[in-house]
C-alpha angles and dihedrals in degrees: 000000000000116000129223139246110231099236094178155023128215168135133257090192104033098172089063081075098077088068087069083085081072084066075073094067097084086047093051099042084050099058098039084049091065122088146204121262130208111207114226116184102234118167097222094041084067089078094041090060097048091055091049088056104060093057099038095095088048087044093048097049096048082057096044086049093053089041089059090038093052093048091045095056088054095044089059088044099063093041095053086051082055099061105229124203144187123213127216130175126226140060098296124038094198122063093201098083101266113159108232126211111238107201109186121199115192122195108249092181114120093244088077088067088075117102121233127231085272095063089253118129106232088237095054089043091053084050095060096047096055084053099051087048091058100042092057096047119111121254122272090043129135129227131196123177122208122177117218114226156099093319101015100230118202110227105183113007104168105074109245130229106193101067089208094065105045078048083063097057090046100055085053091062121124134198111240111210082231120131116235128286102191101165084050090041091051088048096046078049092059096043094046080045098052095036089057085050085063109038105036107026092162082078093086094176131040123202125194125206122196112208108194159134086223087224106193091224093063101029093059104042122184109246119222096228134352083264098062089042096046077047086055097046096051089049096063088045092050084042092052100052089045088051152010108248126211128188115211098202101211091166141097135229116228100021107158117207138169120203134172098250099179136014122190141178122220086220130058083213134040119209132175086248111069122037113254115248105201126168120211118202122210120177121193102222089185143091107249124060125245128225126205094005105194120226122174133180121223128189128203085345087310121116106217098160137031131178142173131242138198105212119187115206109284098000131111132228132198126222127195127204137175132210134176113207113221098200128031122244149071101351127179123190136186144210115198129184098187117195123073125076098258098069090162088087093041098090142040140193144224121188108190134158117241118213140190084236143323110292105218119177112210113202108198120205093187123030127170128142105286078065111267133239089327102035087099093040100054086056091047090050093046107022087170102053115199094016100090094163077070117041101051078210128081108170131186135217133217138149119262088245076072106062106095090046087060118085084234082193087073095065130071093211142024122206115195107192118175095341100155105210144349135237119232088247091047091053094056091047078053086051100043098051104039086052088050085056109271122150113243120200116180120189113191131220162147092307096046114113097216090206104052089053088060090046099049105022113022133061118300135131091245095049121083082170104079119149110140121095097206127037114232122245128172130313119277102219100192135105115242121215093209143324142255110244078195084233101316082280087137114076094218085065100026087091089053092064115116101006106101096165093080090072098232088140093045095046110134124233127189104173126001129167117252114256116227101194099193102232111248096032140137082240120122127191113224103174126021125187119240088279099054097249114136115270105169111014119185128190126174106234113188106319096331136073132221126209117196121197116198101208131040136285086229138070093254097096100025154345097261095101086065090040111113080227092061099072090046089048100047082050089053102045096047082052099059091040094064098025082093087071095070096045077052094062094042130065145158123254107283096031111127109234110216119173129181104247092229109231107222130121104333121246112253105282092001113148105210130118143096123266116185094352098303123107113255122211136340165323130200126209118197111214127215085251087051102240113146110220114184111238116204111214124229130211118244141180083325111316132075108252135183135217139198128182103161097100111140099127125073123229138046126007118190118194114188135159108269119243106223085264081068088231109125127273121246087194088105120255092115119135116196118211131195123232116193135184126242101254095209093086086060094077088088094193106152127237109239122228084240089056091048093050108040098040125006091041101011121168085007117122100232130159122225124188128175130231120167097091088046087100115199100349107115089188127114118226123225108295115204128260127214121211109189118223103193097088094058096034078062094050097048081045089066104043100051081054093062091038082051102048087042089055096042083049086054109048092036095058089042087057088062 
């Protein structure tokens, strides 16, 4: 084991150092203690003097000796406070023998996807590098891995001892497509760090490498509040003194890229019918502007659009397309924005379900011949009947006494208009299907029991039912003149702001039921009367929405049904009660994706179903790397249900039933999902080595060596090592004490 030359000297708390003017103190107290003497002949003291004589140089010397003894201790006090350090190069600090733990961090942030000017992806750099530091490890050495993302994962967390095998580990790394979480990744680093103390304490020394792009994004992360920060702060000072930390610097400065940050549809719902209006958002991060930026849209691998950018640096642009669809079903489409070297955050996905129409089941509380409480509605939904190419709606009708005999799971959307109670079983078929993601519209009326709605429906300790957003008082018996849109905040009124002329503030209403809002809920107003009491309340409840309106969807309470506001409204209100379907269907890296196995008439050869209330047999997901993983299903509140959280990966997720092959089944079934990254680790600024030092780790020894110009050279140089001085400072504290109260002992008790 090769030894180290000692190449510097210092402190890890150097302000500690002014309080070396208290080791002046002794010196101080000495002076001031001597006094002024007045000489007086006096015949005896003659031979007193010539006694004393003969022992002053001996007497001089034992209190210049205290004296020394007393500032030095103060001296070593304050240093030791001041935490000194040398510092060595070289693999091992001591020269003695001692094994040392190696905890290696590696950056799992996307970034680390972008290539460097020598054609090396960052991540696969940083690999090499970890290898290389292994390997040339001496023998008798521990390893962990952890991988620093979003959330850190430790990959290895018991250090081990067979470099072979914690290679190994290390070769099967992926990249996940995550950002950065530093505060969670430093405190992954401690516990790997203590739990190593414990296992293994022949390891003596512990070393951690840092293996990272230092993107600025990651490496300076925005602390909830001044306690998780101070938290955060006090973990790298308690790091630093249980190890010696190194940064391996595998980024590059100046780097330009251009990434989609953002893709949406004008419509919560795509049909045959009615082209598809999408806008797709690129930003340029960098420094340099880009001309003629191409963006092109692609469906189902297809490219059926292109078109071309100006993007000045920093700045966004929006581009808009627009796609019929020419067959219903499971559609993906694409927006790319090819060029740059991180090609990770130059596409993104949609995943969406194309349908003939949009089914809308209309439950009628009170139907007769003129029509009934939908029979407006129903106009209002499809202006245009028997022409469903057109109309993007096709509703149905049936009497309230019908709930429970319709598969609620086959419409996109449920109005309940006039429906005057609930049974206990139809309130958790409401329930069911509003948390799996259906869209709930209630209109109120003349039928409606107010009460039973509150006990069935609304909030209340007895009720797992709840559905309602808003609980029901008494009618309101009295004609408004207008309402209050509260400002347009609401999207099912935004579109209505600044066209006046669809008589949304001039709609009449005769009788309307008084909205409770509980205070502190997930509840939102859209639409208030004059008076400022709730008309429409909305409120998201599992992966679905409800929209409750106050008054009726007849004439009977009011003149709104014949109001030219009333069409636009319906429109807008089915279209935010089913726009949770697509945020459904697309999620961020790291989501978890979950789906109800429907329960119809089972695939050829599908194994799904539910025998004795448990859920039987399978689902498969298909990942972007295609790779198929078998998904058990779980039952409930009454449905089977699938989940999924291994989405690290952006791009295409297929969910189908599993053949009892557990392949797949091309029977149909299958539902596609869209998992996108988090574009904010795509601002590749770099974090200075100004920046590192003096705030994220400041007053904290690290090391920092960079890599990346390094070409083809996969070694790693001599990091520094840090040997820390205030333990045995401490010690040597102590035991001048004892040699100083000893000596004052001694020439005290010679004096006399």
């Amino acid at each position: 084991m090769s030894s180290c030359l000692v190449i510097a000297f210092g402190f890890t708390n150097l302000a500690i150092l002014g309080w070396l003017v208290v080791a002046g103190v002794p010196l101080l107290i000495h002076f001031l203690s001597r006094r002024r003497y007045r000489e007086t002949t006096w015949a005896a003291m003659e031979y007193l003097v010539a006694a004393m004589r003969q022992s002053r140089r001996r007497m001089r010397l034992e209190q210049f000796l205290l004296l020394a003894l007393r500032t030095l201790i103060v001296v070593l006090i304050v240093l030791a406070v001041a935490e000194p350090y040398v510092e060595s190069t070289g693999f091992t600090f001591v020269p003695g023998g001692e094994r040392t733990h190696r905890l290696l961090v590696i950056d799992g942030s996307y970034s680390m996807a972008l290539k460097n000017d020598d054609g090396k992806m960052r991540f696969a750099r940083a690999k090499a590098l970890a290898r290389a530091l292994v390997e040339e490890s001496p023998a008798g050495d521990g390893f962990t891995l952890v991988l620093m993302s979003s959330p850190p994962q430790v990959v290895v967390g018991t250090p081990a001892l067979e470099p072979d095998t914690f290679i190994d580990e290390l070769d099967r790394l992926i990249l996940p497509q995550t950002t950065l979480d530093l505060p969670a990744t430093f405190e992954r680093v401690e516990e790997v760090l203590s739990q190593a103390k414990t296992e293994t304490p022949g390891l003596v020394r512990a070393e951690v490498y840092f293996f990272t792009d230092l993107g600025k994004v990651g490496w300076l992360p925005r602390f909830a509040s001044e306690k998780t920060e101070s938290d955060f702060r006090r973990r790298v000072r308690r790091l630093a003194k249980a190890a010696s930390l190194a940064i391996v610097d595998v980024g590059q400065a100046g780097v330009d890229n251009r990434a989609v940050t953002d893709v949406r549809v004008e419509e919560p719902f795509a049909t045959v019918a009615r082209p598809l209006g999408l806008t797709a958002t690129v930003k340029n991060f960098g420094a340099n502007p880009l001309t003629e930026q191409a963006v092109e849209l692609w469906v189902d691998g297809r490219k059926t659009g292109k078109q071309n950018v100006d993007l000045a640096a920093g700045s966004s642009a929006g581009v808009r397309f627009s796609h019929r669809f020419s067959s219903p079903g499971e559609k993906t489409i694409e927006i790319k924005a090819p060029g740059d070297r991180l090609e990770v955050d130059n596409r993104r996905w949609l995943a969406l379900s194309v349908k003939p129409c949009l089914s809308v089941l209309c439950v009628d509380g009170h139907i007769s011949a003129g029509g009934g409480a939908t029979g407006y509605l129903t106009v209002a939904l499809a202006p245009q009947e028997g022409k469903v190419e057109r109309t993007r709606v096709c509703p149905k009708v049936v009497p309230e006494s019908a709930l429970l005999e319709q598969n609620l799971a086959g419409y996109d959307c449920v109005f309940l208009c006039n429906v005057a109670q609930f049974t206990t079983s139809e309130a958790e078929a409401l329930k069911r299907y509003v948390e799996e993601g259906g869209g709930l519209v209630f209109f109120l009326g003349d039928r409606v029991l107010a009460d039973r709605y509150n006990r069935r429906l609304a909030e209340n300790v007895k009720n797992p039912t709840r559905i309602l957003p808003a609980r029901l008082a008494g009618i309101v018996d009295k004609k408004t003149a207008g309402l209050n849109p509260l400002e347009y905040r609401h999207p099912i009124v935004d579109k209505f702001r600044g066209r006046e002329q669809t008589g949304l503030l001039t709609t009449p209403i005769s009788k309307y039921f008084k909205l409770q809002v509980r205070e502190k809920s997930n509840a939102n107003v859209v639409l208030a009367t004059e008076s400022g009491n709730p008309l429409v309340v909305e409120e998201t409840i599992g992966q679905g929405r409800v929209v409750l309106v106050a008054t009726s969807a007849d004439t009977s309470w009011g003149s709104m049904p014949m109001w030219p506001s009333f069409v636009p409204l319906v429109h807008e209100i089915l279209a935010y009660a089913v726009g949770g379907q697509i945020a459904e269907r697309n999620r961020l890296v790291g989501d978890m994706l979950e789906g109800q196995v429907l329960l119809g008439p089972p695939s050829r050869g599908a194994a799904t179903g539910v025998k004795n209330g448990k859920a039987a047999g399978s689902m498969v997901i298909k990942t972007p790397d295609n790779r198929q993983v078998k998904l058990p299903v779980g039952y409930r509140n009454g449905s089977v249900v699938w989940t999924f959280e291994e989405t690290n990966t952006s791009g295409i997720y297929t969910v189908s039933p599993a053949l009892d092959t557990g392949e797949s089944s091309d029977d149909g079934g299958s539902r596609d999902y869209a998992v996108n990254i988090d574009t904010v680790e795509s601002d590749l600024t770099k974090l200075t080595e100004e920046q590192l030092r003096n705030d994220v780790l400041a007053g904290v020894p690290i090391e920092i060596e960079t890599t990346w110009s390094h070409g083809e050279t996969e070694t790693l140089g001599p990091i520094a090592r840090r040997g820390r001085l205030a333990v045995t400072l401490l010690y040597t504290v102590f035991g001048l004490l004892l040699l100083e109260s000893y000596l004052a002992w001694r020439f005290g008790h010679h004096v006399q």
